[in-house]
C-alpha positions as CSV (number, residue, x, y, z in Angstrom):
1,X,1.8,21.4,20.2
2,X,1.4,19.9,23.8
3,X,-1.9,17.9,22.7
4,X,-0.3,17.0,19.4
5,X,2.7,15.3,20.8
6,X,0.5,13.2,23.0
7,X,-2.1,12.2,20.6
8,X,1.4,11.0,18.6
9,X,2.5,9.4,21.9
10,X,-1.2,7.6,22.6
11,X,-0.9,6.4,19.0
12,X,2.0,4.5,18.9
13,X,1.0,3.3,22.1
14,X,-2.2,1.6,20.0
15,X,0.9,0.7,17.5
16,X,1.9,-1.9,20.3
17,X,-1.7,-3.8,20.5
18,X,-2.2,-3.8,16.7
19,X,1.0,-5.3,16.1
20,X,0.5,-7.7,18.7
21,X,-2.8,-8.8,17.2
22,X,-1.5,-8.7,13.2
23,X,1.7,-10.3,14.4
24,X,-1.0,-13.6,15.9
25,X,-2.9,-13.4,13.2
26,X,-0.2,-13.4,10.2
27,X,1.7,-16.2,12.4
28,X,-1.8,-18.3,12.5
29,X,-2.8,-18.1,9.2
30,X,0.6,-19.0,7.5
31,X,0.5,-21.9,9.9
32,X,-2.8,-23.0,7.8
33,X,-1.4,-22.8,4.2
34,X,-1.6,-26.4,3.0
35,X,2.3,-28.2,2.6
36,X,4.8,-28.8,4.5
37,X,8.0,-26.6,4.4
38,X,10.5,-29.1,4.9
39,X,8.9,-31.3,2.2
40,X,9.1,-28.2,0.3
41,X,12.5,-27.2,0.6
42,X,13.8,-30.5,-0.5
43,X,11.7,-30.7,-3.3
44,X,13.0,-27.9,-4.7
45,X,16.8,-28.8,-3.7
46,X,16.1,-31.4,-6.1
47,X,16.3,-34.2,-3.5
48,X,13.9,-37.2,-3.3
49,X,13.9,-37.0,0.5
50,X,12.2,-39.8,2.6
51,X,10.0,-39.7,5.4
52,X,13.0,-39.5,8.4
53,X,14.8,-37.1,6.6
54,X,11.8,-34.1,6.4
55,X,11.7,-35.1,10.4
56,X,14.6,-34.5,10.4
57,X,14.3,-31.1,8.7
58,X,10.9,-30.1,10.7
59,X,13.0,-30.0,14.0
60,X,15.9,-28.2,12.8
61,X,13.4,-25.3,11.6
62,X,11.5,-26.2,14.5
63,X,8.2,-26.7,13.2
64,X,7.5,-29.8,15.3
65,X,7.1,-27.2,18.4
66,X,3.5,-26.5,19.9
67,X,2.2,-23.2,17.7
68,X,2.0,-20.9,20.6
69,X,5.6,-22.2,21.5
70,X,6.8,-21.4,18.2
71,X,5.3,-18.2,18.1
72,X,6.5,-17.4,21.5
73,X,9.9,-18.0,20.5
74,X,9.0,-16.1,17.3
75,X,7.9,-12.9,19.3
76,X,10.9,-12.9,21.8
77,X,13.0,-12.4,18.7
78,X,11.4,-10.2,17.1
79,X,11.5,-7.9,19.9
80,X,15.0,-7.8,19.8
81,X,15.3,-6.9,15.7
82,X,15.5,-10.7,14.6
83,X,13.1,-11.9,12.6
84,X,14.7,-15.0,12.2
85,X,16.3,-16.8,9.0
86,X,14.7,-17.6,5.6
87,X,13.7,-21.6,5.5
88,X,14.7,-21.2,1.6
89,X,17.8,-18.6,1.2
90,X,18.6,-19.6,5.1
91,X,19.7,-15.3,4.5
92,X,18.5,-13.1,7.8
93,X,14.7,-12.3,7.0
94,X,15.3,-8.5,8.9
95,X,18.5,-7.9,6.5
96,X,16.5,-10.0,3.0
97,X,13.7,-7.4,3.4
98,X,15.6,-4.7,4.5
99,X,17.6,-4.9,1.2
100,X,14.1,-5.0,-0.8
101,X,11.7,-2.6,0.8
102,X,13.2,0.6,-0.6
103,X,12.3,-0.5,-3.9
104,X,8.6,-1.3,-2.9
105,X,8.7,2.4,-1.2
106,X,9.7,3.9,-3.8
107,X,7.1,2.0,-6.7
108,X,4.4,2.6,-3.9
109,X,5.2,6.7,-3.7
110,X,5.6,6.5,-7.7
111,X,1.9,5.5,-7.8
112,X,0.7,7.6,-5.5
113,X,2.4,10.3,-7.5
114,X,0.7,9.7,-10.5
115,X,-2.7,8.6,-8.7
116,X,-2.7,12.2,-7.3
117,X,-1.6,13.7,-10.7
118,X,-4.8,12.1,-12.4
119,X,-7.5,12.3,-10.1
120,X,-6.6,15.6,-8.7
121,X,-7.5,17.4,-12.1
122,X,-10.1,15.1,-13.0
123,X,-12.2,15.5,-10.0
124,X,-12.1,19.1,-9.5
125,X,-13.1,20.3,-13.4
126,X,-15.3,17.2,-13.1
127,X,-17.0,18.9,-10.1
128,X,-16.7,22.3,-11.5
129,X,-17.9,21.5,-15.0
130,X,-20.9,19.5,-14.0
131,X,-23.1,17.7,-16.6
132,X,-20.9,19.4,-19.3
133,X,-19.0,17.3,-22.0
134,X,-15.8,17.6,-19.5
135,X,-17.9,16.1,-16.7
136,X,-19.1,13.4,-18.6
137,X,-15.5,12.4,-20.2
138,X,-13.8,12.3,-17.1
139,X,-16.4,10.0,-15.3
140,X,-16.5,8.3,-18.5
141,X,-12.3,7.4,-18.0
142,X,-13.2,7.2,-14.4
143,X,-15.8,4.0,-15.2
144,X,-13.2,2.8,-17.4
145,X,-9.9,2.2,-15.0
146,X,-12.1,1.6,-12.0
147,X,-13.5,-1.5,-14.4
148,X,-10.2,-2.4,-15.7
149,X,-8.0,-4.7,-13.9
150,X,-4.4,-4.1,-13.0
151,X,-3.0,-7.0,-14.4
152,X,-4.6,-6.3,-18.0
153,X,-4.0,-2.8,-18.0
154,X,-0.1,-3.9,-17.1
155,X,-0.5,-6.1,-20.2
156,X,-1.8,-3.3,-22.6
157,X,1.0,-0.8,-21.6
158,X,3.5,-3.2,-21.9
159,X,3.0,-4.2,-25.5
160,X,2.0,-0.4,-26.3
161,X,5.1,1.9,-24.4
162,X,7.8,-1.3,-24.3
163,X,7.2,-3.5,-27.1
164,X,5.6,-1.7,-30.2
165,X,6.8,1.8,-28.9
166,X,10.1,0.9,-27.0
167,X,9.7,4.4,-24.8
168,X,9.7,2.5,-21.8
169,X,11.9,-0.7,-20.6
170,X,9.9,-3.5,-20.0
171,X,11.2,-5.1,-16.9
172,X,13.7,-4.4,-13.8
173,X,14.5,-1.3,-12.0
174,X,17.4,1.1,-13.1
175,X,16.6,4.4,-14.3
176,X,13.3,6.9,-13.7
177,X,12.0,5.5,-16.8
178,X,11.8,2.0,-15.5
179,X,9.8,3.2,-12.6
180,X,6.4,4.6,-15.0
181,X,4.8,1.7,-16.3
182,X,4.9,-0.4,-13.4
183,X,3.7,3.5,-11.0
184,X,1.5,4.0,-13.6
185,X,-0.6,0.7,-13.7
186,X,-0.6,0.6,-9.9
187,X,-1.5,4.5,-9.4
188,X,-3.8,4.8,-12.5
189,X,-6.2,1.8,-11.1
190,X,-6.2,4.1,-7.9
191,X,-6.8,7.2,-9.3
192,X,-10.2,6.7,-11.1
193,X,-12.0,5.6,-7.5
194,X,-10.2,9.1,-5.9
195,X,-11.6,11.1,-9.0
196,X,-14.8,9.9,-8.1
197,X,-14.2,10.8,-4.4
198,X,-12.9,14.1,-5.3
199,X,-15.8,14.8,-7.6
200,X,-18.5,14.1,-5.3
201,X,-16.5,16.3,-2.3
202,X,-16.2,19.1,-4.4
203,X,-19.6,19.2,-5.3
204,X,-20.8,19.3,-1.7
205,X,-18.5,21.9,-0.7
206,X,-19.3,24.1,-3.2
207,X,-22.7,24.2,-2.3
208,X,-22.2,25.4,1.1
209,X,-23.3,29.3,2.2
210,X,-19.3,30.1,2.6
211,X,-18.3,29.0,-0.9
212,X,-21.7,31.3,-2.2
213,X,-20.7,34.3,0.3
214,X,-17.2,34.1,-1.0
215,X,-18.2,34.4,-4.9
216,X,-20.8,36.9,-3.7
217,X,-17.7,39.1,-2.4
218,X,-16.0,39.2,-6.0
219,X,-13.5,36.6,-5.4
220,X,-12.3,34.8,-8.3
221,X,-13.7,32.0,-9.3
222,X,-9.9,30.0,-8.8
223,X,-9.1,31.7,-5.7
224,X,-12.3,30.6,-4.3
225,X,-11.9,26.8,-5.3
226,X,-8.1,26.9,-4.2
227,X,-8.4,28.7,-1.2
228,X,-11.9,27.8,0.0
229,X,-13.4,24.5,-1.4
230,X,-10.3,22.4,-2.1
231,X,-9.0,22.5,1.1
232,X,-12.7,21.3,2.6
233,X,-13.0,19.0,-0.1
234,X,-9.7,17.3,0.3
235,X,-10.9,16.1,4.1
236,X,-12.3,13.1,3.5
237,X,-10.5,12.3,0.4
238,X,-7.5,12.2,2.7
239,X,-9.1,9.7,4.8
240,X,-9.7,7.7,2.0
241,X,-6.3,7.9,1.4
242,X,-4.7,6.6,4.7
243,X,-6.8,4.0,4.4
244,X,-6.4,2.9,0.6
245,X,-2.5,3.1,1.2
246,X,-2.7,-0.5,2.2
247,X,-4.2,-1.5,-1.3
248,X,-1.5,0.3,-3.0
249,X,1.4,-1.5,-0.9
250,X,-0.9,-5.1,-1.1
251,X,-1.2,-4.3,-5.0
252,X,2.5,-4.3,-5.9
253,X,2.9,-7.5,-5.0
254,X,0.9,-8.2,-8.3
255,X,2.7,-5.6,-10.3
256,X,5.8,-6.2,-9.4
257,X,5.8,-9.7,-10.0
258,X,4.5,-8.9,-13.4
259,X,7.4,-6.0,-14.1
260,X,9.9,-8.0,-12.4
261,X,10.5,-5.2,-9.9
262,X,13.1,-6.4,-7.2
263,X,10.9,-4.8,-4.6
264,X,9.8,-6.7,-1.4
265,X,6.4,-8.0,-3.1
266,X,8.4,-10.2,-5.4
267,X,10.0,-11.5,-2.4
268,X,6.9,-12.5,-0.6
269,X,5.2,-14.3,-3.7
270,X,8.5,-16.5,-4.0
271,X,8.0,-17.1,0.1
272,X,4.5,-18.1,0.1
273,X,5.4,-20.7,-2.6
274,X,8.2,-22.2,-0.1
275,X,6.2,-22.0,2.9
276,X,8.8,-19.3,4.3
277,X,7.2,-19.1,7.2
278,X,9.5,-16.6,8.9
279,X,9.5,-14.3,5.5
280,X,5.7,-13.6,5.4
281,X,5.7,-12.9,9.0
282,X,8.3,-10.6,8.7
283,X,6.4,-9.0,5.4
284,X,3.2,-8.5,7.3
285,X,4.9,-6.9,10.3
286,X,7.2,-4.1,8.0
287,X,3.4,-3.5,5.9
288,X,1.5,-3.4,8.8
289,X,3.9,-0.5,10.3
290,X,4.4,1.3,7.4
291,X,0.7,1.7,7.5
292,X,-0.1,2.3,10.5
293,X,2.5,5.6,10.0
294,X,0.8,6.4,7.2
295,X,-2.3,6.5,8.6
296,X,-1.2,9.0,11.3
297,X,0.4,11.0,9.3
298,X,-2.7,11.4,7.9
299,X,-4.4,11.8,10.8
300,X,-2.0,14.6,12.0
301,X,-2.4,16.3,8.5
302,X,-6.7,17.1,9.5
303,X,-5.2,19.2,12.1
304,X,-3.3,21.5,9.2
305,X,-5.8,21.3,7.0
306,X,-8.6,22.5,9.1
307,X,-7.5,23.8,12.4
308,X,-10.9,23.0,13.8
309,X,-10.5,19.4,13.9
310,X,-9.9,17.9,17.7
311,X,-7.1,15.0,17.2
312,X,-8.4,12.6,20.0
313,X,-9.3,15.4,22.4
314,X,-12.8,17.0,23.3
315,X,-13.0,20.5,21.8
């Protein structure tokens, strides 16, 4: 327990530095999106502004500051919980996304719900079934939503499950059943790729001597998948996972723009189009520590999995 509270410790140490360096890089970049906030803003407050007023604008949001002052400035707050104020809603950015990101949690853990739900299955009697008809159907819907953009599939079960079928509502978040078809088109896209990763897992595993030595003892044939070649199997898979977690959080921006999901994705669409400077740095840095958790989570969960596995330590 020693060992894993100080590979935990050494980790969020690393936290620090990647911050740091997604923190420059976030602030850089939406420094280089063409338009001018101040012009920006007024245009949308319906005023025809002239030239001394958007000065005038640019140095009360202090955008006429050197870069590396304004991020310097940017970074002192933000080490103290303030992430500054919105240049559109002029709402605290900390408080704006705080209100929005369980929403985005909870669509993200929806899909990965149903990612798991599908592939899971479809992997294993993939693997286990090899070149039989039940191989070849599930790489066959495997092709099909790995070749299948989100956005058209979104489109498809929309007009199916909410419009020529009302099962599900169409748009917004209230009840569980508002939450499938926007989890499902985010989780399903997902879940073909981890089939496919599961498959091809499986089917080394259960190659090895132990999985043979095993069925040679009498075993069942489930206890032996279960108990011996899943949990080998689902190693790398898991990887795959902590690293794919990003795409899942990066793709609900899409989906809940298209579902209308008040979720924090919404949010940052709306920003980029105003130039909210201090909104999509404050997006970047919530994402970028929610997956950097994620991903030691993960990291943490090779050690239960397979006791064998050294977590930053020479064995």
């Amino acid at each position: 327990m020693f060992f894993l509270a100080e590979y935990i410790l050494k980790r969020c140490l690393h936290l620090i530095f990647v911050l740091f360096g997604v923190s420059l890089l976030t602030f850089s970049l939406s420094h280089l999106i063409p338009g001018d906030p101040a012009e920006i803003i007024l245009k949308d407050m319906g005023v025809e502004a002239t030239e001394k007023e958007v000065e005038s604008l640019r140095e009360e949001l202090g955008l006429n500051e050197r870069f590396l002052v304004q991020y310097k400035n940017w970074l002192k707050n933000a080490l103290k919980g303030d992430l500054g104020q919105s240049f559109r809603t002029g709402g605290d950015v900390a408080e704006e996304i705080r209100v929005r990101l369980p929403a985005t949690i909870i669509l993200t853990l929806g899909a990965t719900f149903i990612m798991i739900v599908i592939s899971l299955p479809l992997g294993i009697l993939s693997a286990i079934y090899k070149n039989t008809w039940i191989d070849h159907l599930s790489r066959g819907i495997a092709l099909i939503g790995a070749s299948m953009p989100s956005f058209w599939l979104a489109l498809i079960l929309m007009y199916i499950l909410a419009v020529r079928h009302p099962i599900f509502p169409v748009m917004g978040r209230g009840s569980l059943s508002h939450l499938f078809l926007p989890a499902f088109t985010l989780g399903a896209g997902m879940a073909t790729t981890f089939a496919r990763l599961i498959r091809a897992s499986m089917l080394e595993v259960l190659g090895e001597d132990y999985i043979l030595a095993a069925r040679s003892r009498g075993l069942k044939e489930n206890i032996v998948i279960v108990n011996n070649a899943l949990k080998s199997a689902l190693l790398p898979v898991i990887t795959s996972f902590g690293m794919s977690f990003g795409h899942l959080l990066g793709g609900t921006v899409i989906i809940e723009n298209i579902f209308a999901w008040p979720g924090v994705g919404n949010f940052l669409v709306e920003s980029i189009y105003g130039r909210d400077y201090p909104v999509i740095q404050g997006y970047v840095l919530w994402m970028s520590i929610i997956f950097v958790f994620v991903n030691l989570i993960v990291d943490i969960s090779y050690k239960f999995l397979d006791p064998r596995v050294s977590l930053g330590r020479k064995s």
